[in-house]
C-alpha positions in Angstrom: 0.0 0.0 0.0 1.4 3.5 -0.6 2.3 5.4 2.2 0.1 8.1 2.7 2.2 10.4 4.7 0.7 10.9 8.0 1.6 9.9 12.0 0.2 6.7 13.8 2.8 4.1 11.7 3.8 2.8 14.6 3.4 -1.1 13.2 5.2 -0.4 10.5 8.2 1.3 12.4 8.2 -1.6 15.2 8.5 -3.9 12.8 11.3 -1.9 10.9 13.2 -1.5 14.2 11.8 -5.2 15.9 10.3 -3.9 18.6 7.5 -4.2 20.1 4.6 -1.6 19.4 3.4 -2.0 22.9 6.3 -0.5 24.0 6.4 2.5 21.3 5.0 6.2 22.9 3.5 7.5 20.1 3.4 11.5 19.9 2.8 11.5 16.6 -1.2 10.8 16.4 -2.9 13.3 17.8 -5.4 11.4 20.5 -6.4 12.5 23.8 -5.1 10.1 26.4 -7.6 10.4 28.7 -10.1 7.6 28.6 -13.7 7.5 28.8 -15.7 6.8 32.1 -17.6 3.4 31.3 -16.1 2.7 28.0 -16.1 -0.9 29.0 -19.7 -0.7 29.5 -20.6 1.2 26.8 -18.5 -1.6 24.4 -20.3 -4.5 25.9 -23.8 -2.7 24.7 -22.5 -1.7 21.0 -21.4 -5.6 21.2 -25.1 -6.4 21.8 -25.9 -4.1 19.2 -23.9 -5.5 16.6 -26.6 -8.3 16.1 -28.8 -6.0 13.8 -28.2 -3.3 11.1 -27.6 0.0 12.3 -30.6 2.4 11.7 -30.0 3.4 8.2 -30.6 6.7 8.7 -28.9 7.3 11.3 -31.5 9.3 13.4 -30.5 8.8 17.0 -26.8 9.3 16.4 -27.9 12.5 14.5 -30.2 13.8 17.4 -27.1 13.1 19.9 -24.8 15.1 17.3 -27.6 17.9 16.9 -27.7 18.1 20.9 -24.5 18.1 21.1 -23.4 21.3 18.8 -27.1 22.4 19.8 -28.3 22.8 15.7 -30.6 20.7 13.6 -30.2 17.3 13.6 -31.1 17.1 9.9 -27.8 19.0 9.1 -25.7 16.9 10.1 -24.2 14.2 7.9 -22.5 11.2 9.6 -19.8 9.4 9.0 -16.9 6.4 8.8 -14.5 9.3 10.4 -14.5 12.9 8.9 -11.9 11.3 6.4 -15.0 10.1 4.6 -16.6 12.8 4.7 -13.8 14.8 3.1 -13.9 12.3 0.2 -18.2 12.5 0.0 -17.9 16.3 -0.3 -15.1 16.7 -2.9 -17.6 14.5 -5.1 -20.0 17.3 -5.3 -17.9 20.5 -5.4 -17.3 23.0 -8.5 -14.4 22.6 -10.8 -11.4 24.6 -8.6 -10.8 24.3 -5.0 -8.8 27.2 -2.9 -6.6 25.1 -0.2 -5.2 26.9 2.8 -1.1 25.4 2.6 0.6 23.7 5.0 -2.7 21.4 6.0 -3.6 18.0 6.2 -3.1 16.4 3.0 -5.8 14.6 2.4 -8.1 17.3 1.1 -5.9 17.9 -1.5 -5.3 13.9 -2.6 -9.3 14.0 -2.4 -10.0 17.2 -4.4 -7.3 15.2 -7.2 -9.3 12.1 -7.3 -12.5 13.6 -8.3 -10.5 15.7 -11.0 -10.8 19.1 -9.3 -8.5 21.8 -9.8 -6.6 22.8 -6.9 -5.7 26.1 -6.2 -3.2 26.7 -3.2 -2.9 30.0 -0.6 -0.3 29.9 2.1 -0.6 30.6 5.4 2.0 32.7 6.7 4.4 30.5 9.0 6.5 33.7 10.2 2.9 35.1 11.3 2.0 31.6 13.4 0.6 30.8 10.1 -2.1 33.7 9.5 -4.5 34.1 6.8 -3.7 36.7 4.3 -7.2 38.0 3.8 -6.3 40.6 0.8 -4.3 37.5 -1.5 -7.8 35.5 -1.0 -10.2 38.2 -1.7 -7.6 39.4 -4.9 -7.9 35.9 -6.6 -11.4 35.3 -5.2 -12.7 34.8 -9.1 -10.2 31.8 -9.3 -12.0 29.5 -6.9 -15.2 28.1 -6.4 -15.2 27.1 -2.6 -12.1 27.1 0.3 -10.9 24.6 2.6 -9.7 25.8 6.0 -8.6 23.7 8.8 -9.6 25.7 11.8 -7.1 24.8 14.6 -5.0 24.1 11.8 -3.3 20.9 11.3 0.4 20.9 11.6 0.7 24.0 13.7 -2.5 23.5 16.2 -3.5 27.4 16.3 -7.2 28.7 15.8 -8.1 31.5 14.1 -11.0 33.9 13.9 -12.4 33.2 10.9 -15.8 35.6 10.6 -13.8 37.8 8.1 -13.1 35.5 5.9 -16.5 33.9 6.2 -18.1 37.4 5.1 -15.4 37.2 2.2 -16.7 34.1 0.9 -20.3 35.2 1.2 -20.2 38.3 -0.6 -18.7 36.9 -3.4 -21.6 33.3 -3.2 -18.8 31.1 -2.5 -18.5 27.8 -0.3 -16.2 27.9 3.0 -15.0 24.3 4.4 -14.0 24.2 7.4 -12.6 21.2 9.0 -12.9 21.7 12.9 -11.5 18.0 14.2 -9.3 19.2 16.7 -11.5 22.4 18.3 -12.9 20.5 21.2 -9.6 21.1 22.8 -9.4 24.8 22.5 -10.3 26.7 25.9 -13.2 28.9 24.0 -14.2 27.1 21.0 -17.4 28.8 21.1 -15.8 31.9 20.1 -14.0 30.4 16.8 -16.6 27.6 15.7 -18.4 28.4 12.9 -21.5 26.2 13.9 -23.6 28.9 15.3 -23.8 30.3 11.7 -24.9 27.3 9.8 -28.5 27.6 9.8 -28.0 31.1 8.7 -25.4 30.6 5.6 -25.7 28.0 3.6 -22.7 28.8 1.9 -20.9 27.0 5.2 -19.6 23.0 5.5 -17.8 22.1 9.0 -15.9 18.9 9.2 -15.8 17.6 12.9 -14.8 14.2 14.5 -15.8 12.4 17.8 -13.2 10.2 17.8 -9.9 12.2 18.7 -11.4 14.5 21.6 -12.8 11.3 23.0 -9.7 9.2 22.6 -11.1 6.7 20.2 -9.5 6.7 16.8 -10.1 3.7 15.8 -14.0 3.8 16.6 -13.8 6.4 13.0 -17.1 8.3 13.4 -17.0 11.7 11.8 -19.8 14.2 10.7 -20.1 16.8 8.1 -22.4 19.7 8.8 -24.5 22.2 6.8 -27.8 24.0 5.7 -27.1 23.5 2.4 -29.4 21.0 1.1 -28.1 20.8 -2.6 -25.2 19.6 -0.5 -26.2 17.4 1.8 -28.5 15.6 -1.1 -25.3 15.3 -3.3 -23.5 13.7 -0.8 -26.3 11.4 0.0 -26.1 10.4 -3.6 -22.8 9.0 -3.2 -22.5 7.8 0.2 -22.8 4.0 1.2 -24.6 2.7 3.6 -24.4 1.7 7.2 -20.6 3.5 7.2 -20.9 3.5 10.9 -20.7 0.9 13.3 -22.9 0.2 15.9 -20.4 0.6 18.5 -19.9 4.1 16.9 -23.8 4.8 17.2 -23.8 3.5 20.5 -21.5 5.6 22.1 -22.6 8.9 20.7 -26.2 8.0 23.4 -23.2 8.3 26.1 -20.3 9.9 25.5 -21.2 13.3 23.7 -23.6 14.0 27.0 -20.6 13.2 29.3 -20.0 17.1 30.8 -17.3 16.2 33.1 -15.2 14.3 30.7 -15.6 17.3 28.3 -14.7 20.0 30.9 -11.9 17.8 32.9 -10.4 17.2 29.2 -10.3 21.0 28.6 -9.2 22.1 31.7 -6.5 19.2 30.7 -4.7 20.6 27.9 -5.1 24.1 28.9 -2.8 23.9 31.6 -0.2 20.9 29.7 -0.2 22.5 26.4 1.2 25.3 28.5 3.7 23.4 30.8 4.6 22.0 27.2 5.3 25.0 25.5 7.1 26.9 28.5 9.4 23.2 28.8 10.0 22.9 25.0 11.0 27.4 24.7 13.7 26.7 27.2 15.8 25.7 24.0 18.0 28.1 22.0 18.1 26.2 18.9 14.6 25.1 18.0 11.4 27.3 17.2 8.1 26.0 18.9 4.9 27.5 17.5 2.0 28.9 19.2 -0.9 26.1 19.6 -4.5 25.7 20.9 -5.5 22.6 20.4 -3.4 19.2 21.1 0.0 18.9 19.3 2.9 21.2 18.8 4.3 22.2 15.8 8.5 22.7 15.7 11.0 24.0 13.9 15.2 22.3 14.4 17.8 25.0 14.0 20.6 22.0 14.1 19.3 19.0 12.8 16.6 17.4 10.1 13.2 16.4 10.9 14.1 12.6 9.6 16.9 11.9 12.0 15.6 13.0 15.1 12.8 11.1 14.4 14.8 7.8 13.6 17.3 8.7 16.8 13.9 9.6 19.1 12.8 5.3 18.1 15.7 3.9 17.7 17.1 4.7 21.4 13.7 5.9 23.3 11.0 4.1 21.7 9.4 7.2 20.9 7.9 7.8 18.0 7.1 11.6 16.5 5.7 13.0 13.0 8.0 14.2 10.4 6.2 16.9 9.3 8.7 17.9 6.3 6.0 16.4 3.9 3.5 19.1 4.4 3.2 21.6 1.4 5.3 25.0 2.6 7.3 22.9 5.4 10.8 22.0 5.0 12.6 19.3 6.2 13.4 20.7 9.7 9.9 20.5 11.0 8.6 17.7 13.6 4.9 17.6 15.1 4.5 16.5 18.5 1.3 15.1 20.1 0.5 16.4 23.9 -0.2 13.0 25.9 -0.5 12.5 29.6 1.9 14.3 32.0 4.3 11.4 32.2 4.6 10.5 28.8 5.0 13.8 27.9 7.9 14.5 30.7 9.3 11.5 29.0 9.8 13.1 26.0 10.9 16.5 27.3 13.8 14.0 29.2 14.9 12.6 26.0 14.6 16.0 24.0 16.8 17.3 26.8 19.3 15.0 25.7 19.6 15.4 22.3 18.7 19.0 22.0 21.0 19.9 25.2 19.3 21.7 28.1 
């Protein structure tokens, strides 16, 4: 299979290195740590459930969803992880797509297999990777709809994004905005665009259950929008039962779990900042601003590839090489935030290598 690029390889590195992934830390996938209350019991019912179909339509796990985010349940799209529905939308968007650079790479390997035209803006990395409102609205006449990832994927900062919302509405075009990772910002009410759904219909948020909740591999993801030409084409296209019952399960429980949601906030505000303060006590790397759960940095003194080989080969830790990512060269690394001890762990071994 072709490699795709991204963090969580850890199989394929154990095997590369013979050891064994249960004793690989991997800060390269970006999962909270902390575990559900009740999982267990929550597992035993989806196993229960597995004995039928999921409902078809999806309308329970849509009501939890439309609870949750407090909108209309019949905006909300779900999904085999948000990477599906990344692939439903690009099937039912205009000829060229505007792409905010460096971001995760799939929407652009998605926008290529259904023969779009892709149309690339950069993000200003010497400005913690700002939009440049002026370049967008200048070439505005060149695209059809925009991507943004909003915390952004590699660099983990969120943006205020109304501007560029009003930008794309004056001029009747589409805004995506992929919002996985904004359940760990402190006050994502303030930079969600989900309170302007039902009013523009020119809006599509992207969001996940499974990283905030620690559950990658359960893949349920959700598309949202008013936009019922939208949400008809993707229908048109999607497959059914996508998601497992285990998936539609959990979301009776786990979306409704306030403590978990508020102890996991409370969380990463105060470790992504211990993180940050440990990691700027270097000299020779540069360690972007982030809100959300990984850290995006920079090596003065070595490349991204060897660190990450040296980091496995002698620590069993495993990070992302993030030199792949369209406007990053090959001194950047990504690095999850985990729990307190893992990540003192690799604070220890950057120590090391880095030098305090």
């Amino acid at each position: 299979m072709k490699d795709l690029g991204h963090g969580a390889n850890v199989d394929l590195m154990a095997k590369s290195f013979n050891k064994k992934t249960e004793d690989i830390i991997d800060f390269s996938s970006n999962i909270n740590p902390r575990v559900v209350p009740n999982l267990d019991k929550y597992i035993l019912e989806g196993l229960n459930n597995c004995k039928s179909y999921p409902d078809i339509n999806y309308t329970k796990l849509k009501r939890n969803i439309g609870k949750y985010l407090s909108i209309n349940p019949n905006y909300v799209i779900s999904g085999n992880g948000a990477t599906e529905i990344i692939y439903l939308l690009m099937k039912n968007l205009k000829k060229r797509l505007g792409i905010l650079n460096p971001t995760f790479s799939e929407y652009e390997r998605g926008a290529k297999l259904n023969n779009l035209e892709v149309i690339s803006f950069m993000l200003n990395k010497d400005d913690e990777f700002s939009v440049n409102l002026k370049e967008i609205e200048e070439n505005i006449n060149d695209i059809d709809s925009l991507f943004i990832c909003n915390p952004n994927n590699p660099n983990g900062k969120i943006k205020n994004i109304e501007e560029l919302l009003n930008i794309m509405t004056k001029h009747n075009k589409l805004l995506i905005v992929d919002e996985t990772f904004i359940e760990f910002v402190e006050n994502e009410d303030d930079y969600s665009l989900i309170k302007y759904v039902e009013k523009y219909e020119n809006i599509f948020i992207i969001k996940a259950v499974t990283k905030f909740f620690g559950m990658p591999g359960l893949r349920l993801g959700y598309g949202v929008t008013s936009n019922k030409d939208l949400i008809e084409g993707i229908y048109k296209y999607k497959e059914p039962w996508t998601v497992n019952s285990f998936a539609d399960t959990l979301s009776n429980y786990i979306l409704k779990d306030e403590d978990y949601i508020k102890s996991s906030k409370e969380y990463y505000v105060v470790e992504r900042e211990y993180m940050i303060n440990s990691l700027r006590q270097h000299e020779n790397i540069q360690v972007h601003d982030s809100d959300t759960n990984f850290i995006l940095i920079r090596l003065e003194n070595m490349k991204a590839e060897e660190l990450k080989l040296k980091l496995f080969r002698d620590s069993n830790i495993l990070i992302r090489d993030a030199s792949n990512f369209i406007g990053l060269d090959e001194n950047y690394i990504r690095i999850a935030i985990k729990s307190h001890e893992e990540n003192v762990v690799i604070l220890n071994e950057l120590n090391k290598i880095l030098g305090e």
